[in-house]
NUBAGU-218050 format. One line per field, with one value per residue (C-alpha): z, x, y; residue number from 1. Coordinates in pm, 1 decimal, decimal comma. Example, Ala and Ser with C-alpha at 12.3 -4.5 7.8 and 13.67 -1.06 7.14 Angstrom:
<sites>
Z: c(780,0;714,0);
X: c(1230,0;1367,0);
Y: c(-450,0;-106,0);
pos: c(1;2);
</sites>
This chain:
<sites>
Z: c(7777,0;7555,6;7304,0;7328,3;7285,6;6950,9;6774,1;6855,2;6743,7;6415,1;6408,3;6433,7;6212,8;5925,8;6036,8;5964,7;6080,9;6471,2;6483,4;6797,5;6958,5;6848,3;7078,0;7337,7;7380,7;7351,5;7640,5;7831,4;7749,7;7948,3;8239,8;8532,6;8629,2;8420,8;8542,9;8468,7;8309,5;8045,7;7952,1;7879,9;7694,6;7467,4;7388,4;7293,2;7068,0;6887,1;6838,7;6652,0;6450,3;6332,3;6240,3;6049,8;5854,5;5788,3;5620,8;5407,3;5286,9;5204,3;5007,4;4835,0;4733,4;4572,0;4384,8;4250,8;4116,1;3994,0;3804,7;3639,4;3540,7;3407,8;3245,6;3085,8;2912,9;2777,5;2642,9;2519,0;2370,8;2215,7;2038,3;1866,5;1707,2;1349,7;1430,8;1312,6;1562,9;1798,6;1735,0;1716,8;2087,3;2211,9;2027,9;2116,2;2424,0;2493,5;2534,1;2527,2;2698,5;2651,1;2298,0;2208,5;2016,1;1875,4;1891,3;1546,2;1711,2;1849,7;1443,3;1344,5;1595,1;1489,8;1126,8;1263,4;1568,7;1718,1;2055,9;2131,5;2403,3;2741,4;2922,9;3308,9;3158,7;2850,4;2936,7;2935,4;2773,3;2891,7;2653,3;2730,1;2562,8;2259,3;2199,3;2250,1;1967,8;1734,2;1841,6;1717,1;1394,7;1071,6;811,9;465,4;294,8;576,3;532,3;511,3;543,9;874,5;1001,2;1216,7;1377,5;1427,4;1625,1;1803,3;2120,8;2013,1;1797,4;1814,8;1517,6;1536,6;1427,1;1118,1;1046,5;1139,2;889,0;576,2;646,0;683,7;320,6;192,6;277,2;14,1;-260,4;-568,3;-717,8;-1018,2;-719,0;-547,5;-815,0;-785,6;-421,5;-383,0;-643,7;-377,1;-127,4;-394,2;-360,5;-544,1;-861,1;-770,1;-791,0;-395,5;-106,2;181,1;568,7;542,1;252,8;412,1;614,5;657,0;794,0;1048,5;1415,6;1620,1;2022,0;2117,7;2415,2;2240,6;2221,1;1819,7;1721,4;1348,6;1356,4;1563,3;1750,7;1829,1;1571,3;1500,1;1376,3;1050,4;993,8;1127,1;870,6;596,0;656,8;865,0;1211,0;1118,6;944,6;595,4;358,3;82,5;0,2;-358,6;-506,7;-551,8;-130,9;-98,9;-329,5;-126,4;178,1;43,6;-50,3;244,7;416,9;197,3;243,9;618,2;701,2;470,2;592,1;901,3;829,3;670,8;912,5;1180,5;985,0;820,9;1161,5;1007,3;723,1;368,1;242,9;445,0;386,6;130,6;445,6;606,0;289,2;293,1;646,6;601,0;314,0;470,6;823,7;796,5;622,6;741,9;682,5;957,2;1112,2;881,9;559,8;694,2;748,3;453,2;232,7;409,8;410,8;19,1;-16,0;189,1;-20,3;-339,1;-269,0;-245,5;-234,2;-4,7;-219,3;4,0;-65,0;-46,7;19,9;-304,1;-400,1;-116,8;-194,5;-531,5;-486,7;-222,1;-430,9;-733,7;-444,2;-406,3;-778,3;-697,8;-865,8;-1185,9;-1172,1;-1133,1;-1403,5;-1629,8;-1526,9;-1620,2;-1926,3;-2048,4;-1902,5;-2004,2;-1904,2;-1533,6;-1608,8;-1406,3;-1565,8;-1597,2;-1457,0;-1835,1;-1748,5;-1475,0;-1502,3;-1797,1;-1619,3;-1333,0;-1579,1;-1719,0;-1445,2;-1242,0;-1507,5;-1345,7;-1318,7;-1057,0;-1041,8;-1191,8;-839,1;-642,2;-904,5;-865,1;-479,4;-502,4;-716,2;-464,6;-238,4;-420,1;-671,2;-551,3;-712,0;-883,4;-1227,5;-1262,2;-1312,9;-1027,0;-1004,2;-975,9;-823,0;-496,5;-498,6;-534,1;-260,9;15,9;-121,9;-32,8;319,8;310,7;175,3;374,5;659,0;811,5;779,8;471,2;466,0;432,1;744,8;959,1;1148,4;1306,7;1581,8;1801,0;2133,3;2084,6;2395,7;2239,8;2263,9;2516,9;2269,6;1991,4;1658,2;1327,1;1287,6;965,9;884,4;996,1;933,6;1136,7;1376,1;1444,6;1442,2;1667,0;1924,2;1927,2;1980,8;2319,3;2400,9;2374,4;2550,3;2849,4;2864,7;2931,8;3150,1;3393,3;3392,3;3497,1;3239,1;3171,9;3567,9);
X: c(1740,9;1568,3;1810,1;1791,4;1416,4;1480,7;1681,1;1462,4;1121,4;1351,2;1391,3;1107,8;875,6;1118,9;970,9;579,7;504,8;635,6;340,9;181,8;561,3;627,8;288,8;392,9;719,1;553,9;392,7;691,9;904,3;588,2;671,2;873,8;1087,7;1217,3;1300,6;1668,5;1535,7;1317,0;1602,8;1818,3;1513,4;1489,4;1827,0;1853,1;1537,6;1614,3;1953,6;1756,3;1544,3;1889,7;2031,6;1717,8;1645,1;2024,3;1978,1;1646,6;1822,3;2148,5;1920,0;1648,5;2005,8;2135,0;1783,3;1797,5;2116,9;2037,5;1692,4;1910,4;2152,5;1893,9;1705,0;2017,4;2082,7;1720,5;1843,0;2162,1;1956,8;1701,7;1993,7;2055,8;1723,9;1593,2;1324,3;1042,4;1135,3;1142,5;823,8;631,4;787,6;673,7;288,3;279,6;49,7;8,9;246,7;217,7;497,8;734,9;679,5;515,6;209,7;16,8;-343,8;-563,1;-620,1;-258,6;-101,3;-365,5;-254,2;101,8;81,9;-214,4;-30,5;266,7;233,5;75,3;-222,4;-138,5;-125,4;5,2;138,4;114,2;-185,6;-32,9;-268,4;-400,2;-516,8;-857,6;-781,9;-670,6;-947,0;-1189,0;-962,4;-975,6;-1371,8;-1411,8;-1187,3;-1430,5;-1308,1;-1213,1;-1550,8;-1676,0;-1387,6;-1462,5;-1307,8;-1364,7;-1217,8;-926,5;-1163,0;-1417,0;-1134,6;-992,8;-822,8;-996,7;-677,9;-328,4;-25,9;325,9;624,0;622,6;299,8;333,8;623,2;384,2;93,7;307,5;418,6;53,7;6,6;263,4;184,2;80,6;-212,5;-2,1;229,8;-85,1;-34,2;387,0;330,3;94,1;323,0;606,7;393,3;300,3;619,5;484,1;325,0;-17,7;-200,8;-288,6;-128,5;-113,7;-77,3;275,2;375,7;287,4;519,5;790,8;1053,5;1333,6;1240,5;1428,8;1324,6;1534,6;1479,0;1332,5;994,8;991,5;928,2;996,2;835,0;528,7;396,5;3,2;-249,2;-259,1;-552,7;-443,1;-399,3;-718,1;-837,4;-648,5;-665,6;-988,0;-979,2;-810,3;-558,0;-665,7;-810,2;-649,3;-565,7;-656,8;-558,6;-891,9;-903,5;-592,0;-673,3;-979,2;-770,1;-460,5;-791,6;-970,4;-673,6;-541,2;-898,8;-919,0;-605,1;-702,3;-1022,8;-881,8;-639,4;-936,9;-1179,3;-986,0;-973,9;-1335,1;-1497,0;-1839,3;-1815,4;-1769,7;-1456,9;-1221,7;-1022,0;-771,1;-550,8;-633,2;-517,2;-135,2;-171,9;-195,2;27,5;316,9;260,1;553,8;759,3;1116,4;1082,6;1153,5;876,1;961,0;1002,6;644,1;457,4;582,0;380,0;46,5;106,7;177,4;-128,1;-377,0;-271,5;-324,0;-633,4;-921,3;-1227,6;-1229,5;-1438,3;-1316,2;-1133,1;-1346,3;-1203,6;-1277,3;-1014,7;-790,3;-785,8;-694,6;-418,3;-301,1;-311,6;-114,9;160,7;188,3;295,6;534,8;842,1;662,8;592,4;964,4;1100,7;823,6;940,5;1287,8;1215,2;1015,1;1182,5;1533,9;1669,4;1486,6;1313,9;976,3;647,3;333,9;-38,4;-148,1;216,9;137,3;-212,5;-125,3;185,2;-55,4;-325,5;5,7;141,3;-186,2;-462,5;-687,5;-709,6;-713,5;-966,5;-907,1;-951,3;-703,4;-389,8;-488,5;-398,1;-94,9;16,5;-64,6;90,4;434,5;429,0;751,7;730,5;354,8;462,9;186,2;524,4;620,1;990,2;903,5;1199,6;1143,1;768,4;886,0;1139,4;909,7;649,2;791,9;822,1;469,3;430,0;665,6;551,8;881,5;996,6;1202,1;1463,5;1753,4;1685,6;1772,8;2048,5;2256,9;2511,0;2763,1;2962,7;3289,6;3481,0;3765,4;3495,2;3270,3;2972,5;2802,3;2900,1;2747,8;2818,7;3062,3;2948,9;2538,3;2532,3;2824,7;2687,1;2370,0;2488,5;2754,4;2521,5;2286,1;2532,0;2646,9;2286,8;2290,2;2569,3;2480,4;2171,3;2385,4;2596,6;2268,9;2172,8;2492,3;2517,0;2891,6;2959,4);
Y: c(2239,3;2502,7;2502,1;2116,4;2139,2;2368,9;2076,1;1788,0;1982,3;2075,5;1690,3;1555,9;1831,9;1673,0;1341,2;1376,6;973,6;1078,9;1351,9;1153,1;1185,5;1502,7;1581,2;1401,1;1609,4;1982,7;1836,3;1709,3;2054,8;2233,2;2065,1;2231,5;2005,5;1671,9;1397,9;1250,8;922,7;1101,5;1324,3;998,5;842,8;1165,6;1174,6;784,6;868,4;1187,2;1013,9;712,4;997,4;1176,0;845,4;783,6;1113,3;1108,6;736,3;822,4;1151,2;966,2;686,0;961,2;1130,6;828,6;763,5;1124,4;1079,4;729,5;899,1;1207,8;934,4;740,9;1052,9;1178,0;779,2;842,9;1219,8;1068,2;783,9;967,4;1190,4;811,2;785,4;903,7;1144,6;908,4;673,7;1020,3;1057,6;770,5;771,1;1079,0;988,8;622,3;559,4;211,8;-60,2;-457,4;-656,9;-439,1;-260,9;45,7;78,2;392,8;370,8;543,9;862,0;866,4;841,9;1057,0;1305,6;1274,1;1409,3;1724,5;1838,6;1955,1;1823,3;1451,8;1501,5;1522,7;1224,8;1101,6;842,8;520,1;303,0;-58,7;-351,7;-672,7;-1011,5;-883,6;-511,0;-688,0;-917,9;-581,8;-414,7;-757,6;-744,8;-386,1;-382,9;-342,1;-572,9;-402,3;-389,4;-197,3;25,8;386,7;747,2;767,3;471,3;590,7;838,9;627,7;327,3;625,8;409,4;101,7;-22,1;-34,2;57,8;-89,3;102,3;-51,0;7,4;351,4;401,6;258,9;454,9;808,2;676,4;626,5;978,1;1080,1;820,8;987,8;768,0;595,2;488,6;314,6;-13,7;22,4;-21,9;-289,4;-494,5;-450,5;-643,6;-906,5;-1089,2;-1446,9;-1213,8;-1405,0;-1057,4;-1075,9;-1027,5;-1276,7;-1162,5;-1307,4;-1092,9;-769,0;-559,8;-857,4;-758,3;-931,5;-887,9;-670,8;-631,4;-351,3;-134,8;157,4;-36,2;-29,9;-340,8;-423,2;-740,8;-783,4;-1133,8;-975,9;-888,5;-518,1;-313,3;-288,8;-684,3;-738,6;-501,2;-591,4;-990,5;-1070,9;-1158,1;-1509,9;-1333,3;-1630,1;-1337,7;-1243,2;-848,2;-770,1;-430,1;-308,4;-322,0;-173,7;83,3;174,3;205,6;364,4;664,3;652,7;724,6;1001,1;1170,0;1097,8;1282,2;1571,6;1632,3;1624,1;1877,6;2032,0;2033,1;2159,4;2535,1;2485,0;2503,2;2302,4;2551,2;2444,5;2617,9;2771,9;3151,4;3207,5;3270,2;2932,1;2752,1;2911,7;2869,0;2498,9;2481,2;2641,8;2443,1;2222,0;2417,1;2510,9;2942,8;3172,6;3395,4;3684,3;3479,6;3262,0;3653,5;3762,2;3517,1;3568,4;3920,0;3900,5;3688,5;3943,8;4198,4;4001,4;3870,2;4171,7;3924,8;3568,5;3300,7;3075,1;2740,1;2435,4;2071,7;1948,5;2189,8;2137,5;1778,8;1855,2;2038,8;1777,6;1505,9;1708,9;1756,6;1400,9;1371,8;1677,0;1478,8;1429,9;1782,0;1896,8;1645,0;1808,8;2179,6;2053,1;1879,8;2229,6;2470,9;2404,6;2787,0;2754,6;3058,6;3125,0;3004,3;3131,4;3052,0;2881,7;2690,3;2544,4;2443,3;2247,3;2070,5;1945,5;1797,6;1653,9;1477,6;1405,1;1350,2;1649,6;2017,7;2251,3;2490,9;2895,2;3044,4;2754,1;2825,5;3226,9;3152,5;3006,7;3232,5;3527,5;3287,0;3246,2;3486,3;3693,1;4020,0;4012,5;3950,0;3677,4;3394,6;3145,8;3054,9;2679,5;2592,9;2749,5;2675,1;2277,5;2332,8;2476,4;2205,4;1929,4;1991,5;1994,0;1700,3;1490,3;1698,3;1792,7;1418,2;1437,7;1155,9;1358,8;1509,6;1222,4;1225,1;968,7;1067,8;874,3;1014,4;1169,5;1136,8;1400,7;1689,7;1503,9;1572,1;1392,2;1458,9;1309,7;956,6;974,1;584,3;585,6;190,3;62,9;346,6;172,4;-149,0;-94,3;95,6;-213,8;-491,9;-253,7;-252,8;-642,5;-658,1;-425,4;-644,2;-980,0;-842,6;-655,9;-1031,7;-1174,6;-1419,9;-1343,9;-1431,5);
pos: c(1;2;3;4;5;6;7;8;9;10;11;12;13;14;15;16;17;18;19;20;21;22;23;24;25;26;27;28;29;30;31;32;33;34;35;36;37;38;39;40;41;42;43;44;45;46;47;48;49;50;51;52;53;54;55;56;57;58;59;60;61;62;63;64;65;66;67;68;69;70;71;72;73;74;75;76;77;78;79;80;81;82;83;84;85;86;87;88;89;90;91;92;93;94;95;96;97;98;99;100;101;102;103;104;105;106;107;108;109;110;111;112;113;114;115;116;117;118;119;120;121;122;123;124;125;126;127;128;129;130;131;132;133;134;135;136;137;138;139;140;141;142;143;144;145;146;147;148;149;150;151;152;153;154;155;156;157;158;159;160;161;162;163;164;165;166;167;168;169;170;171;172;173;174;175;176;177;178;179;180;181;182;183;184;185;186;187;188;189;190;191;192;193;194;195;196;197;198;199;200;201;202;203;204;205;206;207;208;209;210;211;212;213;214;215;216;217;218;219;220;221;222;223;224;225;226;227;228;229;230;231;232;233;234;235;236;237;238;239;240;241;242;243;244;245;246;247;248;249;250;251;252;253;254;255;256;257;258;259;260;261;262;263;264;265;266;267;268;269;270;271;272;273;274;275;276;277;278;279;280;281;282;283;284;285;286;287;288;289;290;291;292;293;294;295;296;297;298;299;300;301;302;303;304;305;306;307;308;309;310;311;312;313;314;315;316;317;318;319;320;321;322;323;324;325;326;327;328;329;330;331;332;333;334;335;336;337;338;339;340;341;342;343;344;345;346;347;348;349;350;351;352;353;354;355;356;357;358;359;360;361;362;363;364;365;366;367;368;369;370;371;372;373;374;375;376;377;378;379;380;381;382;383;384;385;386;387;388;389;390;391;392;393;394;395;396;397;398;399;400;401;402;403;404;405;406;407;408;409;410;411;412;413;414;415;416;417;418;419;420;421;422;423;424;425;426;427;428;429;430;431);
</sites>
């Protein structure tokens, strides 16, 4: 009977909703004698318990494996996608029936940080949410450098959107007119709602959206409320800027601490960022530069701008180098300040171009082998998101691992006619 006792308290402490019973039967074990009815009644219902903690182990078994499967479809998936698309995912934090939608603090987070802010999980909107963003969306005239800070969560960004603005961040000036003539598809010298960002709808089940049926923040902006006004270039222009200088003061601002220039350090430190060097190779040029540099005048944002903007015309500045330097030798400070008031109509300041050289400068010799200073620049500028970094991969059953896809195309379009077809067949529509 003890032993008896043992297994049926084991059973029902695994079964916290029987407390009151398991109570009850401390009760009846204290008892000297027990009568033969009870021990029959005990058995029938620590029989009915077993049965029952054997069933909900059986089904939370076969929902673990069912959530790992699912988890490692999402792994496998996530392998598929380019790594914008990776990580306008991982940032996005609000969804609308179905598709994914950053908000202005969420892309602005994207391009500054390494890590999207932690969150339990994305906050999903109602009809009412979007007339509150539509409500609080400034129209272009009241358009200002500040403007994604200042919507924070109020707004929402499709994936689309998302892609154009990362490549307003890297638009040299001159390629401010090239790309609103893209948009201008009639030649009228304005750009309807219709015209911008048109591209074939595609509702797969990633969320991204190419296409999107609501309103977003930035049409609102762009186009009014009604979506009936016109974009001319001088608006675009403004917010093609504004956005530039938002992200950099940003950027800025986050090393400044309220101050008005930030170190000589900070600047490489922000410069080399997104960069793909090693530890050693990244403490190497700081430790070059702290050497260098024997008295911190500090770099202010006027500067830092500057220089930002002259890395946006980076290509100009390489075709120049070419076109001058026929031998690729190294070139000197005089050099290079006169190739950036070349290519960018502006010069950078004595004390910025003495920094980068103590910043690249490789052996002190006052001459900057422009070829590697162009190479590590432009991951900056692309900010780890250069094109030919994408990746497209496809399961090789052979190996049992995923390989690159050796056609990309046919890849993707053969991985989302599956997907269409795994959809019709979940909904039984071939049965």
């Amino acid at each position: 009977m003890a032993a008896f006792g043992k297994i049926a308290n084991r059973v029902l402490n695994l079964t916290p909703n029987f407390r009151p019973l398991q109570r009850n039967f401390h009760k009846f074990q204290s008892a000297k004698s027990v009568p033969k009815n009870y021990t029959k009644y005990l058995v029938f219902v620590s029989g009915g318990l077993t049965a029952l903690i054997c069933t909900n182990y059986m089904k939370t078994e076969r929902l673990d494996a069912a959530f790992r499967m699912r988890k490692t479809e999402d792994e496998n998936l996530l392998k598929k996608l380019t790594s914008r698309e990776r990580r306008f995912i991982k940032f996005a934090s609000v969804e609308y029936r179905g598709q994914l939608y950053m908000t202005p603090q969420d892309f602005l987070d994207s391009v500054v940080e390494q890590e999207p802010r932690p969150r339990l999980k994305r906050r999903i909107l109602s009809e009412q949410d979007l007339q509150v963003i539509k409500d609080n969306t400034p129209p272009l005239k009241k358009g200002s450098k500040m403007l994604f800070r200042t919507l924070r969560d109020r707004g929402i960004v499709s994936y689309t959107e998302y892609l154009f603005l990362l490549s307003v961040l890297t638009k040299p000036i001159s390629g401010f007119r090239i790309a609103f003539n893209m948009f201008d598809t009639d030649g009228n010298h304005r750009v309807e709602k219709d015209e911008f960002l048109v591209d074939d709808y595609i509702d797969d089940e990633e969320g991204l959206q190419r296409k999107h049926r609501i309103d977003t923040t930035l049409q609102i902006h762009l186009f009014g409320k009604k979506g009936n006004q016109d974009l001319n270039y001088d608006g675009f222009y403004k917010f093609m800027d504004n956005l530039q200088t938002e992200v950099l003061e940003l950027e800025f601002n986050e090393f400044s601490k309220g101050n008005v220039a930030i170190t000589e350090n900070d600047f490489a430190k922000i410069l080399l960022r997104y960069t793909y060097l090693n530890a050693e190779e990244y403490d190497a040029y700081l430790e070059r530069l702290m050497d260098r540099v024997k008295v911190e005048r500090g770099i202010t944002f006027e500067e830092f701008r500057d220089f930002c903007r002259f890395l946006n015309n980076l290509e100009d500045f390489a075709i120049a180098m070419r076109m001058y330097t026929l031998a690729d030798r190294a070139i000197s400070q005089s050099e290079f300040s006169r190739a950036v008031k070349i290519c960018t109509g502006f010069s950078l300041s004595k004390h910025l171009i003495d920094t980068v050289f103590a910043i690249f400068d490789d052996n002190g010799d006052g001459m900057l082998s422009y070829r590697e200073f162009i190479a590590i620049m432009k991951d900056r500028v692309h900010r780890g998101f250069k094109v030919s970094h994408w990746k497209i991969v496809e399961y090789n059953a052979v190996n049992d691992k995923y390989i690159e896809a050796a056609n990309p195309l046919f890849s993707v379009w053969r991985q989302r006619v599956c997907r269409r077809l795994d959809h019709f067949k979940e909904k039984d529509f071939f049965s």
